[in-house]
C-alpha distance (Angstrom), angle and dihedral (degrees) to the residues before:
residue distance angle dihedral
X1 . . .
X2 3.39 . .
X3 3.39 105.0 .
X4 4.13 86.2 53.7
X5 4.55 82.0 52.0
X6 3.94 86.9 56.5
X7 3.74 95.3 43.2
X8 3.53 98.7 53.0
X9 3.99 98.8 38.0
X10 4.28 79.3 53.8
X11 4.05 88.8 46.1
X12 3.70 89.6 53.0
X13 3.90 98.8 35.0
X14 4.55 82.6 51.2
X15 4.09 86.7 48.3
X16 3.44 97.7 50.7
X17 3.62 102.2 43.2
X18 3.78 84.0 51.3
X19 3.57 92.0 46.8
X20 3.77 99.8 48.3
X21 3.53 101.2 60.8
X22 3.77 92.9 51.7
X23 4.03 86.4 56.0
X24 3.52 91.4 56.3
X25 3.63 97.5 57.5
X26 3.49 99.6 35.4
X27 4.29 78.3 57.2
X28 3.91 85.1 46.2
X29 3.72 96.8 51.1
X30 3.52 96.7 45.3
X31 3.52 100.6 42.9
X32 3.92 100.2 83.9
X33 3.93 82.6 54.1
X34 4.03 101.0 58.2
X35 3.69 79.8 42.3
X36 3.86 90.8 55.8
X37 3.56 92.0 44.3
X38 3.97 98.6 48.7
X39 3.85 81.3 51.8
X40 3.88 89.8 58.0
X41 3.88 98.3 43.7
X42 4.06 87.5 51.6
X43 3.93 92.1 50.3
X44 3.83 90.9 45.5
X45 2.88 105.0 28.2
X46 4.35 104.1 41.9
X47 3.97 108.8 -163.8
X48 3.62 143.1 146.1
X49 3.44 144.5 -166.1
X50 3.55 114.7 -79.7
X51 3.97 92.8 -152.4
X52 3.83 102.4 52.2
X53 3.81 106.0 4.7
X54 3.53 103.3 -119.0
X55 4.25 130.4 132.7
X56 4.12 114.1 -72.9
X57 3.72 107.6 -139.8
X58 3.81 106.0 172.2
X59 3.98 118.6 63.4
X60 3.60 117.2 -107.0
X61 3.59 151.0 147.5
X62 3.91 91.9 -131.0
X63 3.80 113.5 75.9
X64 4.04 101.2 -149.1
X65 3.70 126.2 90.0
X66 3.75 127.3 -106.8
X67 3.17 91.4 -109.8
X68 3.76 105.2 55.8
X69 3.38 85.1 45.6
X70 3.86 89.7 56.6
X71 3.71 91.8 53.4
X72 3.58 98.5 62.5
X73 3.84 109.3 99.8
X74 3.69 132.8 161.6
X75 3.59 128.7 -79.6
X76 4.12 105.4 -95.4
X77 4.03 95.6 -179.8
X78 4.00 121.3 120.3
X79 3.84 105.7 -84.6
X80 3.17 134.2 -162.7
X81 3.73 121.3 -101.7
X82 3.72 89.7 -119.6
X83 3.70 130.4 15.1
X84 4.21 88.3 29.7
X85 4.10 92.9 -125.6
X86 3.74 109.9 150.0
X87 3.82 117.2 -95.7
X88 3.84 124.4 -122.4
X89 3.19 120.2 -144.9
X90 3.88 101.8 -102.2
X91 3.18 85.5 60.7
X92 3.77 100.0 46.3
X93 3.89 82.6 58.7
X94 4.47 89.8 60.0
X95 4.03 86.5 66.8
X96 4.33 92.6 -149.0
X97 3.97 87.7 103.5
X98 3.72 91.2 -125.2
X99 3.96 141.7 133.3
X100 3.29 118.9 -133.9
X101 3.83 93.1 -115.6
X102 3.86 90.2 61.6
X103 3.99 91.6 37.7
X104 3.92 89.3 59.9
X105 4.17 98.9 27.6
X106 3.69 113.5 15.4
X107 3.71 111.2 -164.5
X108 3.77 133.2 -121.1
X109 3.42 95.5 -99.6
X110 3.88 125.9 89.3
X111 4.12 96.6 -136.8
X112 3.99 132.1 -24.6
X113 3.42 127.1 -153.0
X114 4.38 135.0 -172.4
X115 3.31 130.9 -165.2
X116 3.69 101.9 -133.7
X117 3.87 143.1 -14.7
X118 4.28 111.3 -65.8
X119 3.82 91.8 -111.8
X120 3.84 139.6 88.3
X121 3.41 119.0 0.9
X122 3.66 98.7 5.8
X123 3.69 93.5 48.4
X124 3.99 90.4 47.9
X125 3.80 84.3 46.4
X126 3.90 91.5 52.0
X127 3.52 91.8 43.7
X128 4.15 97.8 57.8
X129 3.44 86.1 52.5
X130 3.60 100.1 41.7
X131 3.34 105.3 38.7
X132 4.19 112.8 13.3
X133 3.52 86.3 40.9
X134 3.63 96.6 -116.1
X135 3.83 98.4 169.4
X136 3.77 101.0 174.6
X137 3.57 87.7 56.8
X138 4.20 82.3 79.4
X139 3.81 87.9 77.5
X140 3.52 97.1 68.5
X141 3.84 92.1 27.4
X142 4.09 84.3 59.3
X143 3.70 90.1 54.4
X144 3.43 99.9 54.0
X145 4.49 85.4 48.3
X146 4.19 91.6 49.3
X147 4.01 82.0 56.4
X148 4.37 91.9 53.1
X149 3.94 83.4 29.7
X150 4.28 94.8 58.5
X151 4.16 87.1 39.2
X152 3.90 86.7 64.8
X153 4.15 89.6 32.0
X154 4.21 87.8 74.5
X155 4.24 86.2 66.3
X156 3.89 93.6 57.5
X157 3.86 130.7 95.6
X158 3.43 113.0 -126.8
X159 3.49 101.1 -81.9
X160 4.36 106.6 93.0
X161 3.78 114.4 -117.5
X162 3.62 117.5 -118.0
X163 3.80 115.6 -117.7
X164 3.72 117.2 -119.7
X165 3.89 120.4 -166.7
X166 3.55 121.5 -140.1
X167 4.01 99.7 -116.5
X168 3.72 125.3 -140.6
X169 3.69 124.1 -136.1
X170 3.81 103.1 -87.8
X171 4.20 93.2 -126.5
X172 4.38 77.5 56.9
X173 3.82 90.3 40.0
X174 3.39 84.9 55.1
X175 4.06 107.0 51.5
X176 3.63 87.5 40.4
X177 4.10 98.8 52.4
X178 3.81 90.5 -135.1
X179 3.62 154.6 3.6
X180 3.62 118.0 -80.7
X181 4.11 94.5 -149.9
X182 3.59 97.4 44.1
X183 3.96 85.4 57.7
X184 3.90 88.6 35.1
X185 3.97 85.5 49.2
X186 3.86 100.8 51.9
X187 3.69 96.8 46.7
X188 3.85 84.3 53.9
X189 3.50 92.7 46.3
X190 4.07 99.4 72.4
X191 3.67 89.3 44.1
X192 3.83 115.9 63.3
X193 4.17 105.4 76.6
X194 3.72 97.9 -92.0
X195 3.84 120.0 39.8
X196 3.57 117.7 -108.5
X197 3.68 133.3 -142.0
X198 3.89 110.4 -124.4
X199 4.03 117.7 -164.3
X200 3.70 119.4 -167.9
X201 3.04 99.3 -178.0
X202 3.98 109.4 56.2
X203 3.77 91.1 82.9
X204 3.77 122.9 59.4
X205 3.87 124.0 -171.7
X206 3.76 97.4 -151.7
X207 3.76 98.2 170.9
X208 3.85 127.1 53.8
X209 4.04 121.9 -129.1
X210 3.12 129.7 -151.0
X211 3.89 120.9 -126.0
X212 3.69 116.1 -50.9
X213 4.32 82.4 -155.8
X214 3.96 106.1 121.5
X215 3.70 96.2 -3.9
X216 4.12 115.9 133.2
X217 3.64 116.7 -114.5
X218 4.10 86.9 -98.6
X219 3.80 90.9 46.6
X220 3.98 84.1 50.8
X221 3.96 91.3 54.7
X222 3.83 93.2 41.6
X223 3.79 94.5 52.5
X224 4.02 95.8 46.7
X225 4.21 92.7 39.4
X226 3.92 105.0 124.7
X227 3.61 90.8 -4.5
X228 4.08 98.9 132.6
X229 3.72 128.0 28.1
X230 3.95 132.1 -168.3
X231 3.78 111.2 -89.7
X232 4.15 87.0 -146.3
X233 4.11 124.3 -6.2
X234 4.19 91.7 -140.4
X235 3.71 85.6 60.2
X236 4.09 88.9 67.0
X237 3.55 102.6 10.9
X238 3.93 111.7 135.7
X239 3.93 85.9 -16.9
X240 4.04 114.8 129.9
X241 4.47 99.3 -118.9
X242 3.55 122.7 -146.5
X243 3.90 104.3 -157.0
X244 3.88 107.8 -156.1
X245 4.08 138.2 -171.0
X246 3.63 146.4 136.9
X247 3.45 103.2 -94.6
X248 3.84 145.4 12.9
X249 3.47 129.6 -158.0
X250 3.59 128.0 152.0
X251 4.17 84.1 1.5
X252 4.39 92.7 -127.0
X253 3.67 92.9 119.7
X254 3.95 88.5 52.7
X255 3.27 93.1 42.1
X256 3.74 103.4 51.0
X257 3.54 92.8 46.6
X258 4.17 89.5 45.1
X259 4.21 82.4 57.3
X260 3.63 91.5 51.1
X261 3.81 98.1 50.7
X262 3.86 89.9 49.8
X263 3.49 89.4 50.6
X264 4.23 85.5 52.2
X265 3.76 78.5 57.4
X266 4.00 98.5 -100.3
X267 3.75 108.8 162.0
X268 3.67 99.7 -145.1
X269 3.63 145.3 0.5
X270 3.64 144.8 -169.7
X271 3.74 129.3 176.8
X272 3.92 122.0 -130.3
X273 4.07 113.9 -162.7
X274 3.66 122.0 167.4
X275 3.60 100.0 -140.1
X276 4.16 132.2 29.2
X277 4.00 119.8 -154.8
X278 3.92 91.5 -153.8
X279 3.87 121.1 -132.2
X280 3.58 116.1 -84.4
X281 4.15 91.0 11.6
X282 3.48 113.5 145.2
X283 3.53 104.7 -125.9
X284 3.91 101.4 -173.8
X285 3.50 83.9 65.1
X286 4.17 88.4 55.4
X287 4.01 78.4 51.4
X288 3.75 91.8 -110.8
X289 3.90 95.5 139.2
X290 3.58 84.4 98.0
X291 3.57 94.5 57.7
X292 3.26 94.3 58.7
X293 3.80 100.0 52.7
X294 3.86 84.2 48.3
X295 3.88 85.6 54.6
X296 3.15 99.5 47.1
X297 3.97 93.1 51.2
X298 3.46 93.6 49.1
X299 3.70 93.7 56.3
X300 3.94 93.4 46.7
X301 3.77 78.9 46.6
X302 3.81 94.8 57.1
X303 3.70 94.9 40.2
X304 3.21 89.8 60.7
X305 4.34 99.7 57.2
């Protein structure tokens, strides 16, 4: 037995040594040809990055550069336990791992967790998508949601939560073509280690709202109070909910629809965003001004239909 162990570790060891070198040229003597051909696509095909402006080389569907892409990371600041806004200190120093929002009001919603901070590269990412309608831009957007979606997947049982879309208004559904967290949601959805069922359709925005832009964090939960409903209660009832969406600021939308599930009878749910515009940030400075006048068109725009 061991003589057969030492044979086939040499076999192997023989094989790949052989097999290495041959790699390396074949990658040497193609090389000048993928660089011809990336030359070709960028004279024919004239594109930059939509992030930082420069020259796209390499063919693909998504119109940001490598390297933008490599400098998104995840948010690293002190969160709080439950709605994931970043800590201050003073609070640090309390030792509950709350924010005072959640320490006075805690939302509907068992725990939330983002990817990364709602500014530069995620923002511009959320934007294409959103706004340019960028749709293969939800592939990378779902990767960076499977990473906030397996955080919360370490508090459920064993059964896997079904994912449930933030819906738009169907008059906004409408204008825009599509729902930004459904797409968000599916790409996400083949990620995490186990597969997870996504259902569109459980939760129903039957009322439009106007923009939550400028509105005070009662203003926000007055304008989204009975704003969805559950398309059928056996569809959620006694099933663990993972409430999804692009982007989670003061956490009322999540919340409100969180309350409603649980009223449906779902037995617990989290909310999953890929990006987190932190209390108190100053978005102008993220360049976000421009978001909101977008916004705020698109909802005269849907009001309108």
């Amino acid at each position: 037995m061991e003589l057969l162990e030492v044979v086939f570790s040499s076999c192997e060891t023989l094989t790949r040594t052989r097999r290495d070198p041959r790699a390396r040229q074949r990658a040497v003597a193609l090389a000048p040809f993928q660089v011809l051909t990336q030359s070709i696509f960028s004279v024919l095909f004239p594109s930059d990055c939509r992030l930082c402006g420069t020259s796209l080389e390499n063919i693909s569907r998504v119109p940001v550069c490598q390297d933008c892409l490599a400098e998104i990371v995840p948010a690293r600041a002190p969160q709080c336990v439950i709605c994931s806004d970043r800590l201050a200190s003073a609070q640090l120093l309390r030792g509950d791992g709350l924010c005072a929002n959640c320490r006075d009001c805690s939302p509907d919603f068992d725990r939330a967790a983002s990817f990364g901070e709602y500014r530069g590269g995620v923002r511009g990412l959320i934007h294409l998508l959103k706004y340019e309608s960028v749709t293969p831009v939800a592939t990378p957007l779902g990767g960076m949601l499977a990473q906030a979606i397996t955080e919360l997947l370490a508090g459920c049982a064993d059964a896997a939560p079904l994912l449930i879309p933030v819906p738009l208004y169907k008059s906004r559904r409408r204008s825009r073509g599509f729902n930004q967290a459904e797409l968000i949601a599916r790409a996400a959805a083949k990620r995490p280690p186990q597969r997870l069922e996504v259902d569109c359709e459980a939760l129903v925005r039957h009322r439009d709202t106007v923009s939550q832009v400028g509105l005070t964090r009662e203003e926000r939960i007055a304008n989204v109070r009975d704003a969805f409903r559950v398309a059928d209660n056996a569809r959620v009832r006694g099933r663990d909910i993972m409430l999804v969406d692009d982007v989670m600021t003061t956490g009322t939308t999540l919340s409100e629809c969180a309350r409603v599930l649980k009223q449906a009878g779902a037995k617990r749910v989290w909310a999953a965003t890929v990006a987190r515009a932190y209390d108190g940030a100053d978005l102008r400075l993220a360049g976000d001004s421009a978001s909101e006048e977008e916004e705020a068109t698109e909802v005269a725009i849907s009001t309108s239909v």
